[in-house]
C-alpha positions in Angstrom: 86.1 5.9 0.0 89.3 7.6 0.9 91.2 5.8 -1.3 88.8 7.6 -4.3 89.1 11.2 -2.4 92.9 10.9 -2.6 93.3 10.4 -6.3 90.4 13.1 -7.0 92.0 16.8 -8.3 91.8 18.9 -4.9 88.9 21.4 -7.0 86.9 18.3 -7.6 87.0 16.8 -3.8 86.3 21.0 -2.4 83.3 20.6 -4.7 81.7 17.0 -3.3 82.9 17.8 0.0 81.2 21.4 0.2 77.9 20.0 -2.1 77.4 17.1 0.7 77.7 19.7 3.7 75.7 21.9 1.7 78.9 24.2 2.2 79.6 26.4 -0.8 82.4 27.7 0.7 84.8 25.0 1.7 88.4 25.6 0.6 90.6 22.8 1.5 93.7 24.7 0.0 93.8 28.1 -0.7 95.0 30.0 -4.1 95.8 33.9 -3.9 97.1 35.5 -6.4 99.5 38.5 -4.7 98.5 38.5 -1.0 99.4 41.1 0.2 99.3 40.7 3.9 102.5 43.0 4.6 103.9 45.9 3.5 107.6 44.6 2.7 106.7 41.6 0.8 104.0 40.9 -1.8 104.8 37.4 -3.3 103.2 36.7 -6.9 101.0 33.8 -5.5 100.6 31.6 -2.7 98.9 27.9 -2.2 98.0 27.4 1.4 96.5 24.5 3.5 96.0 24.4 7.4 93.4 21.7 7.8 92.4 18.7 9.6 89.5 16.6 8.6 88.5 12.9 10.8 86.2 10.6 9.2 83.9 8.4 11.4 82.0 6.2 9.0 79.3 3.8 10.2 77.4 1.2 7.7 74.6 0.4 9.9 72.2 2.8 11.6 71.7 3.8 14.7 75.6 3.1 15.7 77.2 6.4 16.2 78.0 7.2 20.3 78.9 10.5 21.7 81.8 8.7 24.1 83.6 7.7 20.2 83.2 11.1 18.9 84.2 12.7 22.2 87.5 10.9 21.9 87.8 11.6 18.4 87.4 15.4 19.1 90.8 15.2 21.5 93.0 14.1 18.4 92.9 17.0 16.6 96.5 18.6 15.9 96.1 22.3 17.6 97.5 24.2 14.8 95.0 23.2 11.8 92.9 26.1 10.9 90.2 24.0 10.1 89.5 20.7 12.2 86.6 18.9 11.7 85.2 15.4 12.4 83.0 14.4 10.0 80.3 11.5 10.4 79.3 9.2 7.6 76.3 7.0 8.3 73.5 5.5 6.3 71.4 7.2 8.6 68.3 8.6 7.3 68.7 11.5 10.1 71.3 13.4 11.6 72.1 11.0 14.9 71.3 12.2 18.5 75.3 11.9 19.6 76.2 14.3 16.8 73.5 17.2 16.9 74.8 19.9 19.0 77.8 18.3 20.4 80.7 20.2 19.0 80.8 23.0 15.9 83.3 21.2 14.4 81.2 17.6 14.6 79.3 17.4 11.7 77.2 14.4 9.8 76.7 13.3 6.4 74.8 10.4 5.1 75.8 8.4 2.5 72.8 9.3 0.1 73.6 13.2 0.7 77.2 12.2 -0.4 75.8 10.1 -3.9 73.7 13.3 -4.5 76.6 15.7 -3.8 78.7 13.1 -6.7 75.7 13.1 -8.8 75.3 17.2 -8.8 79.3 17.5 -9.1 79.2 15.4 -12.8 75.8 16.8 -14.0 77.3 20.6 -13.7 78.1 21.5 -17.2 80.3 24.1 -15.3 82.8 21.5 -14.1 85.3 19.5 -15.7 85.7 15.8 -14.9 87.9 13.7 -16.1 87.2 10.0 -17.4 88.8 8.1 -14.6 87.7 10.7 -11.8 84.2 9.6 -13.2 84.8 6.1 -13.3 86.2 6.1 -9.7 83.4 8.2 -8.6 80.6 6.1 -9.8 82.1 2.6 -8.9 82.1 4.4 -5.2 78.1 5.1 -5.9 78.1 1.7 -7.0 80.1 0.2 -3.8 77.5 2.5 -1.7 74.3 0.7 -3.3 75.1 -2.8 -2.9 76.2 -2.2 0.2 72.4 -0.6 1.1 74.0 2.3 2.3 71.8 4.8 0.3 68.4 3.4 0.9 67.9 3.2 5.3 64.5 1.5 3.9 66.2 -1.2 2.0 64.3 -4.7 2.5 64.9 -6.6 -0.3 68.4 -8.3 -1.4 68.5 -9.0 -5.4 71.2 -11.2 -6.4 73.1 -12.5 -9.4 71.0 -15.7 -9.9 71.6 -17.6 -13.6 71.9 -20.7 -11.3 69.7 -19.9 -8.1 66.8 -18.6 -10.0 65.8 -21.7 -11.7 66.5 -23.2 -8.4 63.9 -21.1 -6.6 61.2 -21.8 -9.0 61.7 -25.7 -8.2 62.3 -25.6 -4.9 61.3 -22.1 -3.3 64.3 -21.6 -1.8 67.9 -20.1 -2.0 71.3 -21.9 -1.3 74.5 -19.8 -1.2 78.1 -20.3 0.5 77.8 -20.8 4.4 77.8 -17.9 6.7 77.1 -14.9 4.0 76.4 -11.8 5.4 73.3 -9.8 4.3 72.0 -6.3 6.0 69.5 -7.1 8.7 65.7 -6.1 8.2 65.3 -8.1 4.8 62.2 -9.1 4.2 61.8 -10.0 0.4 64.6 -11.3 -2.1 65.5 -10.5 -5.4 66.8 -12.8 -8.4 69.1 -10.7 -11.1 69.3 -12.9 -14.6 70.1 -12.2 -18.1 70.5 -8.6 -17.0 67.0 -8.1 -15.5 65.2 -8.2 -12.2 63.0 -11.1 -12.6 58.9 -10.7 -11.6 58.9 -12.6 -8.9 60.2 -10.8 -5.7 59.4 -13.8 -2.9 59.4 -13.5 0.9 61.8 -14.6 3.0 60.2 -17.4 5.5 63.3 -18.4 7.3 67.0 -18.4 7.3 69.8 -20.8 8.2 72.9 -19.8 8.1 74.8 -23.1 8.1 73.1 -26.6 7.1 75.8 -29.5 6.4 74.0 -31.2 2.8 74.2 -35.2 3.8 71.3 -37.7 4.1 72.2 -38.3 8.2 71.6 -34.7 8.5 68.3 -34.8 6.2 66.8 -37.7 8.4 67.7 -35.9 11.5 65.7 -32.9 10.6 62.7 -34.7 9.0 62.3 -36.4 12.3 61.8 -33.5 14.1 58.2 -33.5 12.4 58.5 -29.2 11.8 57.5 -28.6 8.6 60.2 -26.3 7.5 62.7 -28.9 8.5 61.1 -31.5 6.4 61.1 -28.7 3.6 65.1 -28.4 4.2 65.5 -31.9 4.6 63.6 -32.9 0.9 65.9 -30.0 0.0 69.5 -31.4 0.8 68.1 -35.0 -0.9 67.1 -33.2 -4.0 70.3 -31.1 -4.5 71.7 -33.8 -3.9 70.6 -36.0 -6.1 70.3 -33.8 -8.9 74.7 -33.1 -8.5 74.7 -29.2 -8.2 75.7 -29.3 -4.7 78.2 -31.8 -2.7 77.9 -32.8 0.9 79.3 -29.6 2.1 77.8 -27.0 4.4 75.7 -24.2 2.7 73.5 -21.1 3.7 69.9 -21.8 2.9 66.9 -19.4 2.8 63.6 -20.6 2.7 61.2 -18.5 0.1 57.2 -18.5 -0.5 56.3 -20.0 -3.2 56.4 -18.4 -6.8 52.1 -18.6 -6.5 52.0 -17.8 -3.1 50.5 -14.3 -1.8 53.5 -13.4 0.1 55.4 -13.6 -3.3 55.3 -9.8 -4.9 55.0 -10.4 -8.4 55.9 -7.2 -10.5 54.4 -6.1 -13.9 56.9 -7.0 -15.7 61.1 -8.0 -15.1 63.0 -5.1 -14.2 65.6 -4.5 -17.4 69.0 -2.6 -16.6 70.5 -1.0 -19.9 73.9 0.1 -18.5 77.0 -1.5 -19.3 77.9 -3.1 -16.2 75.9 -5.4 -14.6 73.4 -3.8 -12.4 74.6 -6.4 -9.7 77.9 -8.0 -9.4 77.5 -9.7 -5.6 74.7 -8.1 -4.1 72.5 -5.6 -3.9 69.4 -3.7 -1.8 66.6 -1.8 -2.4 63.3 -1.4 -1.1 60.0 -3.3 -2.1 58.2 0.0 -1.8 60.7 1.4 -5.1 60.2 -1.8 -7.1 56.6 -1.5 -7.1 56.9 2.0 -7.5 54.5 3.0 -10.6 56.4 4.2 -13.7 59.7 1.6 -13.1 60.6 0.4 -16.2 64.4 0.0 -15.8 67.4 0.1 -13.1 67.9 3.6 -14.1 63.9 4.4 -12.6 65.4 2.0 -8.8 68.2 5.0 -7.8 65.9 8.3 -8.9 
């Protein structure tokens, strides 16, 4: 994020800034035109800037302690005009630690922030450049696959030209070992051919590292649980079929693509932008996919 604010034109960032404090009077650096402030001089013009602004930025809810900010509070340089400590979370509401601690505490989230970027580039009024706009919406971007905009996000959708096909064979998904995904998913996603397939399947269960070999594959069918049987058949027929070596790999168990926990949606999701609506990963909610009246990507971030 910061390394977008710092290559934005000063206007530009007074504009986001103030638009996701609802602020319309933040002025990061001042411009007077003859101020004339004593009788012996009056100088044509003068630029001015006497501020200092902390940023505490969370990505998962419910994380922000008073004891942090507290500390934060302390560093502030005593001649800045304007200090303030501003927190960033994904929070759907302002966070107990930061409501009336300190005037100069204040809290964002990171969907007020989109929607101040959003409202910044929609005003005819204002002048953006191409690469300020680029920057600016690969940070929207960054925020969405993340899940930082939706706090209800539940379902993962992933790029999935290989693990799609996968899924409808074997009702499951197999990815590197160890990969991180937000907690609270319920349902995942499969992104192919630049679409959101129909089929949006639970999750039943989720291992995060299972070594692909045949002693491990007897070893867990002879525990007689039917989900280990399910992973064991699983490693044999990845196996066998070549996509995947004797290696260790992440592996999430779906429902079925005809069973009742699977969501099945009118129709595939299209996305008509220019980049691909996912690149690694990305979240959104089961209640916006089935919202009625979604007909593209454009209708998932409205």
């Amino acid at each position: 994020m910061l390394a977008v604010f710092e290559r934005l034109e000063v206007g530009l960032l007074q504009r986001i800034l103030g638009g996701m404090l609802e602020e319309s009077t933040i002025e990061i650096v001042e411009y007077r035109l003859q101020p004339g402030e004593s009788d012996a001089s009056v100088p044509d013009a003068r630029m001015r800037a006497s501020f200092e602004w902390l940023f505490e930025v969370k990505t998962t809810q419910g994380m922000v302690r008073e004891k942090q900010l507290r500390a934060h509070l302390s560093c502030f340089r005593s001649d800045a005009d304007d200090q303030r400590l501003l927190v960033l979370t994904p929070d759907a509401v302002e966070p107990p630690a930061v409501r009336g601690m300190d005037p100069r505490c204040s809290w964002c989230s990171f969907r007020q922030l989109s929607d101040a970027i959003d409202t910044v580039l929609a005003d005819p009024g204002v002048v953006v450049g191409e690469h300020a706009v680029f920057l600016l919406r690969e940070l929207q971007s960054l925020f969405a696959e993340d899940g930082l905009l939706d706090p209800g996000a539940d379902v993962v959708v992933l790029p999935a030209r290989i693990a799609y096909p996968e899924y409808l064979a074997y009702s499951a998904y197999v990815c590197q070992p160890k990969r991180a995904f937000k907690p609270g998913l319920t349902h995942l996603g499969f992104y192919v051919e630049r679409a959101i397939q129909a089929l949006i399947p639970a999750i039943r269960l989720v291992e995060d590292e299972v070594l692909f070999s045949e002693a491990v594959a007897k070893h867990r069918e002879a525990t007689g649980a039917p989900d280990q049987a399910e992973i064991a058949a699983l490693i044999r027929a990845l196996l066998r079929t070549g996509p995947r070596a004797e290696e260790s790999y992440k592996v999430i168990l779906l429902s079925p693509p005809d069973h009742d926990a699977t969501v099945r949606l009118p129709a595939p999701i299209p996305h008509t932008g220019k980049a691909a609506w996912v690149q690694n990963q990305r979240y959104t909610s089961l209640a916006t996919l089935t919202t009625a009246g979604v007909v593209s990507t454009d209708d998932l971030t409205k």
